[in-house]
C-alpha angles and dihedrals in degrees: 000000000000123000111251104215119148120258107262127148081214115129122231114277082239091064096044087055101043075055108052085047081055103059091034090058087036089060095040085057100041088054101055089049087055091045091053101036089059079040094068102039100047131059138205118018099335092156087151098050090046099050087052096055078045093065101033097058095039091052093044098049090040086051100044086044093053094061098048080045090059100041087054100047090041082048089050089046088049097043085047087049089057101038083058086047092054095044093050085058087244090115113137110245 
């Protein structure tokens, strides 16, 4: 008996949440490269400058990691779409 579940190219909420956590843990780390990075190359009381290289690197990395996060999740929706197709017998041949 086959599973009735409507057509979406929707990923599972699983996998958009397995996702979001990504790119969060991806900024914060991201951020704490960019902190020390700017760390290690200034001296004295640069909070400025750190909280720059903060944001910088927490932005960059959340942003990079997003787009890996959306190509897989487009590629998951793709690869479920087929696997409907061949199950409803329309695969190309």
């Amino acid at each position: 008996m086959s599973e009735s579940r409507p057509l979406s190219a929707i990923p599972p909420v699983a996998a958009r949440a397995i996702a979001f956590v990504t790119i969060l843990l991806g900024g914060l780390a991201g951020g704490l490269i960019g902190y020390a990075l700017v760390d290690l190359q200034t001296s004295g009381d640069n909070t400025v400058a750190k909280g720059f290289g903060l944001l910088i690197g927490a932005v960059l990395c959340a942003a990079g990691l997003a787009i890996v996060a959306v190509l897989a999740l487009r590629a998951m929706g793709e690869w479920r779409e087929i696997n409907d197709r061949e199950r409803a017998g329309h695969a190309p041949r």
